[in-house]
C-alpha positions in Angstrom: 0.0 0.0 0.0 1.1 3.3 -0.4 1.8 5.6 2.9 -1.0 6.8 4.5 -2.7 10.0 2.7 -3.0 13.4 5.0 -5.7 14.9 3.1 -6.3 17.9 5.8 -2.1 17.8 5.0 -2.4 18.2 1.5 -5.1 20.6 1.5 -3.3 23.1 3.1 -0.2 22.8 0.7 -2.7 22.8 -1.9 -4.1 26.3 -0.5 -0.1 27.6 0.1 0.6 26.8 -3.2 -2.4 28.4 -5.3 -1.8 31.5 -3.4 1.7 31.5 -4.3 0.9 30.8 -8.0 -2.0 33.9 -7.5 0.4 36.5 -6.1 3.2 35.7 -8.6 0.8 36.5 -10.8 0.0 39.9 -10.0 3.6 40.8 -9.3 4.3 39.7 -12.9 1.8 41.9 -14.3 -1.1 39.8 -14.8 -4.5 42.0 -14.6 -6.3 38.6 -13.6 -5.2 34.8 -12.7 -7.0 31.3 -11.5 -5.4 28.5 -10.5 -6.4 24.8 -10.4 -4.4 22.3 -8.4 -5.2 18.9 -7.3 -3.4 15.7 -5.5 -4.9 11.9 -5.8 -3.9 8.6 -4.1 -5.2 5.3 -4.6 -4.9 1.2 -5.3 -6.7 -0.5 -7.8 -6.3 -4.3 -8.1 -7.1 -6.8 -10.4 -7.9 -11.1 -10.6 -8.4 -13.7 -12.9 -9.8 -17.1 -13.0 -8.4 -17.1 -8.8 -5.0 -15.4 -9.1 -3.5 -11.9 -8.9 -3.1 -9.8 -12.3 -2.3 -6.4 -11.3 -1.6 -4.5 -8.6 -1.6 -0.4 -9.1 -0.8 2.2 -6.8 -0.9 5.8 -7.7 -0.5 9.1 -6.6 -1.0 11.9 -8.7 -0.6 15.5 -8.5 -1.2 18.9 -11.2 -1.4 22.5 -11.0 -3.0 24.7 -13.7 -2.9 28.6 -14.0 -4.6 31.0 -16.5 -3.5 34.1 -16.3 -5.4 37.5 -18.1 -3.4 39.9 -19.7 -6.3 42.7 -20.4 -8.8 40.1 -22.5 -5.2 37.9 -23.9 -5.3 34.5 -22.3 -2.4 32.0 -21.6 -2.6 28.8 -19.6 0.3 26.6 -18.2 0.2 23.3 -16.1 2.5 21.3 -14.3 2.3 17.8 -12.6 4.8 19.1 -9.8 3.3 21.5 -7.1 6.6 22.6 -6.1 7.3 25.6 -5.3 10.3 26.4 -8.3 7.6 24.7 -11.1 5.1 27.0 -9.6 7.4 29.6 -10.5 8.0 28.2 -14.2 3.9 27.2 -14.7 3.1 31.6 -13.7 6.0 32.4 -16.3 5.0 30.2 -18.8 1.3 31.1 -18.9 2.0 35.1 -18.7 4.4 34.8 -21.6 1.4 32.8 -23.5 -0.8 35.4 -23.0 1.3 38.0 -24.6 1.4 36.2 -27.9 -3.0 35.2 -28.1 -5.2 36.8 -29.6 -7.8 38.9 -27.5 -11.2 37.7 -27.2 -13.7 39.2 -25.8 -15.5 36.6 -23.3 -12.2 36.2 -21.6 -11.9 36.5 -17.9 -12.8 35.5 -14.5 -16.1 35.1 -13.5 -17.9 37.8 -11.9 -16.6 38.3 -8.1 -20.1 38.6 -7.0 -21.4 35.2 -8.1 -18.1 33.6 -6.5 -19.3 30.7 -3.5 -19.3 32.1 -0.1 -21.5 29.2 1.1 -19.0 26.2 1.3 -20.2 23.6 3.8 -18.8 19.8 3.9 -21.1 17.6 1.5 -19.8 14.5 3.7 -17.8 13.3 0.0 -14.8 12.4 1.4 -14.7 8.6 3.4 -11.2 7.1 2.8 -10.8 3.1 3.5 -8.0 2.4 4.9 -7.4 -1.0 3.0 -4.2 -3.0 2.7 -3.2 -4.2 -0.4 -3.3 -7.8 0.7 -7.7 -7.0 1.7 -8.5 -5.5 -1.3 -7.3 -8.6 -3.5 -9.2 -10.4 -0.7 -12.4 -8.8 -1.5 -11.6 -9.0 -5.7 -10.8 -12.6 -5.5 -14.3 -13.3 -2.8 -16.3 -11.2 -5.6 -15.0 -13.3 -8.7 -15.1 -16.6 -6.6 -18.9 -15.9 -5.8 -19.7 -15.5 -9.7 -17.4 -18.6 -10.9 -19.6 -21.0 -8.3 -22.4 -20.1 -10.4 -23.1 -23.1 -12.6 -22.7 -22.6 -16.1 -19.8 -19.9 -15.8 -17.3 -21.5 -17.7 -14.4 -18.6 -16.6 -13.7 -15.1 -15.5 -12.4 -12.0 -17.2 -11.3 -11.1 -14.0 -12.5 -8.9 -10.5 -11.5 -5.5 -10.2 -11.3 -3.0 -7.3 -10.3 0.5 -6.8 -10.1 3.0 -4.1 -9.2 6.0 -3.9 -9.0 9.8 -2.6 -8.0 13.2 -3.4 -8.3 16.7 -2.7 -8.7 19.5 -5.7 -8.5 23.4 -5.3 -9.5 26.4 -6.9 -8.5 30.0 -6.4 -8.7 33.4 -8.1 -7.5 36.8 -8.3 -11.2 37.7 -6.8 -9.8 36.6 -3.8 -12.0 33.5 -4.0 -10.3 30.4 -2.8 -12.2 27.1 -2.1 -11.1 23.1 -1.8 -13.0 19.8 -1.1 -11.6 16.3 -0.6 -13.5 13.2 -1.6 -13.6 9.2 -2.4 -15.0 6.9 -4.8 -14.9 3.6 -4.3 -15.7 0.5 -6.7 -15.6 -3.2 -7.2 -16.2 -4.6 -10.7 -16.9 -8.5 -11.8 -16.9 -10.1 -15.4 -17.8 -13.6 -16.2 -18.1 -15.8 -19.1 -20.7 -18.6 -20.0 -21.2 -21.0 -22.8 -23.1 -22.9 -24.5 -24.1 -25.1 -27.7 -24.6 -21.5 -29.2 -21.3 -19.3 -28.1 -19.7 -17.6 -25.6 -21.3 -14.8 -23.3 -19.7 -12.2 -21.7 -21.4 -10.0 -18.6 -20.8 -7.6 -15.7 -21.9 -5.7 -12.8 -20.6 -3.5 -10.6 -21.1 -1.5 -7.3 -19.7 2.1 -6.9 -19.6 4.7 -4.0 -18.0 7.3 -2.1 -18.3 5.8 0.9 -17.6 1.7 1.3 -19.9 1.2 3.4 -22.3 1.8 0.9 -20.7 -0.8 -1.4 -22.8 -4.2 -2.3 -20.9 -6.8 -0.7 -18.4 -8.5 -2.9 -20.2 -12.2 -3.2 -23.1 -10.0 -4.1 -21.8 -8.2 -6.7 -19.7 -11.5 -8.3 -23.3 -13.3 -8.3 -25.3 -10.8 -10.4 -22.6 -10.6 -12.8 -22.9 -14.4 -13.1 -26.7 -13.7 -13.2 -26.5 -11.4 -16.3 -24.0 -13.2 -18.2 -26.0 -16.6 -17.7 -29.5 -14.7 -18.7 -27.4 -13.9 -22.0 -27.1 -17.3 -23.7 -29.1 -19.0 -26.4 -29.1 -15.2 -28.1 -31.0 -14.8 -31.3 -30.9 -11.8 -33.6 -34.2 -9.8 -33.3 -36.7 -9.2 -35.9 -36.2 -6.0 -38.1 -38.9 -3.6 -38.0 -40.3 -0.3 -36.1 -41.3 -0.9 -31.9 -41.0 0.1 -28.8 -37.4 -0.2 -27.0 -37.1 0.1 -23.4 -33.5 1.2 -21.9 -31.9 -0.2 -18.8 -30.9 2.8 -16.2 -27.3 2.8 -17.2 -27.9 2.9 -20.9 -31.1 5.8 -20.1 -28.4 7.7 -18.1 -26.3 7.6 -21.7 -29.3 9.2 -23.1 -29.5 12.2 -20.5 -25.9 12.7 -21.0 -26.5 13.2 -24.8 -29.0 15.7 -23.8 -26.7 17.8 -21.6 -24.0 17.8 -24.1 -26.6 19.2 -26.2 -27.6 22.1 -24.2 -23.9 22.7 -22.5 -22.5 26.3 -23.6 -19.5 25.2 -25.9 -21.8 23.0 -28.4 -24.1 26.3 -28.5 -22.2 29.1 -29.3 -20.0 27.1 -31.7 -23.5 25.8 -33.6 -22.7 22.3 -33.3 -26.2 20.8 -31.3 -29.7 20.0 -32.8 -30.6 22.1 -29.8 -29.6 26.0 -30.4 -31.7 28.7 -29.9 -34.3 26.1 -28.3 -34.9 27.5 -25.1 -38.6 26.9 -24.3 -39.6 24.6 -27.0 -41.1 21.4 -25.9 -38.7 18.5 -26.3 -39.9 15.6 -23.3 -43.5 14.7 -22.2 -45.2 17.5 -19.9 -44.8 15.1 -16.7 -41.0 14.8 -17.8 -38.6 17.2 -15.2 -34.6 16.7 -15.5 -33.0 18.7 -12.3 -29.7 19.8 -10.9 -28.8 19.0 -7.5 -25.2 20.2 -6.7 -25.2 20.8 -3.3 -26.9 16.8 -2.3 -25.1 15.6 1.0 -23.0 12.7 -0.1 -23.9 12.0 -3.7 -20.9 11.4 -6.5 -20.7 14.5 -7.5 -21.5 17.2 -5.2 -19.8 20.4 -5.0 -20.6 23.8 -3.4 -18.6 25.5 -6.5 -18.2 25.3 -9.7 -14.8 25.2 -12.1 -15.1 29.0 -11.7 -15.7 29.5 -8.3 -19.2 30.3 -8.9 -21.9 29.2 -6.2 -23.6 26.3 -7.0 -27.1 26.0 -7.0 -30.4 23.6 -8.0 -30.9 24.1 -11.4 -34.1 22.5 -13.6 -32.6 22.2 -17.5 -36.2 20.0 -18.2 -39.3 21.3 -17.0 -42.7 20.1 -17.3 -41.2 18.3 -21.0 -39.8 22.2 -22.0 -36.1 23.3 -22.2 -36.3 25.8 -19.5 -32.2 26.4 -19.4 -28.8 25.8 -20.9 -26.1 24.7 -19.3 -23.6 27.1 -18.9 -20.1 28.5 -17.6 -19.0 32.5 -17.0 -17.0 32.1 -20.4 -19.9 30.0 -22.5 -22.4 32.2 -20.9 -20.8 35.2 -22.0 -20.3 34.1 -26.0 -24.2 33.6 -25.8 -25.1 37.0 -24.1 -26.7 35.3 -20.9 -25.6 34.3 -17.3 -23.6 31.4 -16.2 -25.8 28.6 -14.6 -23.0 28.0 -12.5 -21.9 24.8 -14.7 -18.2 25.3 -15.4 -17.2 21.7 -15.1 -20.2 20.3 -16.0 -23.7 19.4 -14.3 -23.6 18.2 -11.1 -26.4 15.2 -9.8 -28.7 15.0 -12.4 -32.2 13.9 -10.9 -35.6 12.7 -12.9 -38.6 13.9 -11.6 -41.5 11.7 -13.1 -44.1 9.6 -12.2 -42.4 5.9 -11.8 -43.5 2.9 -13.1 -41.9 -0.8 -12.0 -39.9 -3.0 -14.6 -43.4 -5.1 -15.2 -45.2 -2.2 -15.8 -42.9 -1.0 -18.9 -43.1 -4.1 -20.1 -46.2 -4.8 -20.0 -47.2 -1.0 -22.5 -44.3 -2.2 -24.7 -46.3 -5.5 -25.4 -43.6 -6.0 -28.1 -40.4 -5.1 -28.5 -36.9 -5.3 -27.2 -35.5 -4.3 -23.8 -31.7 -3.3 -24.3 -29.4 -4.1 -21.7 -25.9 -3.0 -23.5 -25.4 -0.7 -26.5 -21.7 -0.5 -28.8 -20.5 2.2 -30.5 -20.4 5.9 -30.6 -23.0 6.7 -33.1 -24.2 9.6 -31.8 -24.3 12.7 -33.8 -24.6 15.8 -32.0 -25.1 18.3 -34.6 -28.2 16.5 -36.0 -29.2 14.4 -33.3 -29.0 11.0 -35.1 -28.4 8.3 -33.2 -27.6 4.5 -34.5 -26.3 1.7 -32.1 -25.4 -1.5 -31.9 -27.1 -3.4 -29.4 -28.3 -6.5 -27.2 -30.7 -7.5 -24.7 -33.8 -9.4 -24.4 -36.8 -9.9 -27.3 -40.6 -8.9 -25.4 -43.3 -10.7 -26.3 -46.8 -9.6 -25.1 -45.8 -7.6 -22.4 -43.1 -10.4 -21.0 -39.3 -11.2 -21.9 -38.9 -14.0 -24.3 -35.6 -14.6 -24.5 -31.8 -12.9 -25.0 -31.3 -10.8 -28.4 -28.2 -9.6 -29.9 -26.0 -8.2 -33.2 -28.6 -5.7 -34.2 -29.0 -2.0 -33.7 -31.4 0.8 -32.7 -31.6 3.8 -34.7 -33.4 7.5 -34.2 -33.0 11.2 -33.8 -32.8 12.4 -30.0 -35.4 15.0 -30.3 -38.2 12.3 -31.5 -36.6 9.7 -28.7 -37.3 12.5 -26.1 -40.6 13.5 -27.4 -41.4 9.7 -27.3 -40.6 8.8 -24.0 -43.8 6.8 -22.6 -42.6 5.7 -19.4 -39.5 5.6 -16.5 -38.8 3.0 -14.3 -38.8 2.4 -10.8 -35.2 0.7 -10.8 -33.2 3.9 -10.6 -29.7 3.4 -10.6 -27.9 5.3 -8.2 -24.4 4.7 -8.8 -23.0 7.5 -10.8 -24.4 11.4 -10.5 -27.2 10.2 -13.0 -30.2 8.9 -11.2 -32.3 7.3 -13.6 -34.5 4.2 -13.8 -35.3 2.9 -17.3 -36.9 4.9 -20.4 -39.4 3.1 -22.8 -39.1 5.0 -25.9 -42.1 4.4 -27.7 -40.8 3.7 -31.8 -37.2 3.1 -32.3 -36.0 1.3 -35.4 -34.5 -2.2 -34.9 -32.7 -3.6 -37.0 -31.7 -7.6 -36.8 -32.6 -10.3 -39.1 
């Protein structure tokens, strides 16, 4: 294992040293300057078929400073937080600046919107776990999924754990830090029979290990999925319903928000500019923001700017009621920062739930898809073509496993056809989302 981590130790270098880098700044003529610097430790370990693959341990560390000259811009970075690279990263980054062009969005984010509101989101649970347990607790998950009959080998058990602390300061005199954890332990399995091979996973994933599945638990539903996968046919072509598993609906959101984030607009490369209003999800469909949840994956009190973070709604009542936005997209669009630099933070569906059954039961016939391949998603048009497998539905009830065929739409008619979300929300990312029946995809199979 690697020696202990002092995370209230390395915040406070991590503080020292951003101040540094700020007030170098300023003494080296710099009208403006922000500085990013973070510091991560953690294992990760792998088995296979009962034996040790890999053992990692890492630390990692960067700095990153963008310095303003007037509205010229220059950015430097370092992976050493010393004190004499400091030094080099402020140099490096002023002497960029002089030689850009000036842009007019450039700049620091207003100091008024900065966070002054920074209380502890309870992200940060470290586990202090020897080498020698976490292969224990990979080799007890991959053990529990091999006993399954009709596993015929592993692709191997994987655990990681790790923490970190990141930092963010500015000229505005703005200076905030967090420390946090994630946590995971991964199992894939392979079955066979007269027909092929199968492959299948499932994981667990928190910030604190406690809230972990336990490993036999976790080895067993892989061995579940992969066995459920055998005796695959290739669906019927044709026009149906397809009903999404969480993880692959979550994929779906995430197409949404790149679609609405700042950068695709004010470059004109989303399906959804200049949409604001317009009716794109079912009237009892609402997507939300929830940044400042206690414990969730990705909680923060402040955004990549130092701005405040706050709820946001990006879907309400089925309308596009904002973009998502940072101080510099915000200002190439003429509006106000959503307080999004970094990305959205907790995404949460507010609809009316229905259980597994229930979605299956108004598909009547169709396919539920449990993995997609592929990145055929076009974010310009919205066009989206996948390859895919899963399960064949049959009046309202699964028939039996489907795969080597693909589901093909545009995003804006998938959204306007959503019929129904599921119960099963999957809570182990920042996406919380059970699954989507879209009501007409195009499959094509056999």
């Amino acid at each position: 294992m690697t020696q202990a981590f002092d995370a209230a130790a390395q915040q406070i270098q991590l503080e020292s040293r951003s101040r540094q880098a700020l007030e170098l700044a300023r003494k080296l003529g710099a009208d403006a300057c922000e500085v990013g610097a973070s510091v991560d430790q953690g294992v990760g370990v792998s088995v296979r078929e009962g034996e040790v693959e890999t053992v990692e341990l890492s630390r990692d560390q960067g700095i990153a400073v963008t310095v303003y000259l007037g509205q010229r811009k220059g950015s430097a970075s370092s992976t050493d937080a010393g004190e004499a690279s400091i030094h080099a990263v402020v140099e490096k980054a002023i002497a960029i600046a002089r030689y850009t062009g000036e842009d007019p969005a450039a700049g620091l984010a207003d100091a008024e919107l900065m966070a002054t509101h920074l209380p502890d989101l309870d992200v940060h649970h470290p586990w202090p776990l020897t080498t020698e347990e976490a292969i224990d607790l990979a080799l007890a998950c991959e053990a529990a999924g091999r006993g399954k009959a009709g596993i015929k080998s592993s692709d191997g058990a994987s655990l990681s754990s790790g923490e970190g602390v990141r930092v963010y300061a500015n000229s505005h005199g703005f200076l905030g830090s967090q420390c946090g954890s994630r946590h995971s332990l991964s199992c894939m399995l392979i079955a066979e029979d007269a027909a092929g091979m199968q492959r299948d996973y499932d994981f667990t994933s928190a910030r604190n290990p406690r809230d972990l599945l336990a490993p036999e638990r976790v080895g067993e539903s892989a061995a579940e999925h992969t066995l459920r996968r055998l005796g695959a046919r290739r669906p019927a072509t044709g026009r149906m319903p397809v009903l999404l598993d969480p993880n692959l609906a979550a994929g779906l959101v995430g197409s949404l928000m790149g679609a609405i984030a700042g950068g695709a607009l004010f470059r004109q490369s989303s399906f959804l500019c200049d949409r604001l209003g317009d009716e794109l999800f079912p009237e009892w469909f609402s997507l939300q923001e929830k940044p400042m949840e206690i414990g969730a994956m990705a909680s923060s009190p402040f955004d990549n700017d130092g701005v405040q973070t706050r709820d946001n709604v990006f879907i309400e009542n089925g309308r596009l009621a904002s973009y998502m936005l940072s101080a510099y997209s915000a200002r190439r669009l003429g509006m106000q920062t959503t307080a999004n630099a970094g990305g959205a933070r907790n995404l949460r569906i507010a609809a009316p739930l229905a259980s597994r059954d229930e979605l299956l039961a108004r598909m009547g016939r169709g396919v539920l898809v449990t993995e997609l391949m592929g990145q055929g998603v076009n974010a310009v048009t919205g066009d989206y073509s996948r390859g895919a497998a899963g399960f064949w539905v049959e009046n309202g009830k699964i028939q039996y496993p489907v795969e080597e065929f693909t589901i093909a739409g545009n995003l804006e008619a998938m959204f306007r056809g959503l019929a129904g979300v599921g119960s099963d929300i999957d809570t182990r990312g920042s996406i919380h989302t059970g699954s989507w029946l879209i009501d007409e995809m195009t499959v094509a199979g056999s």
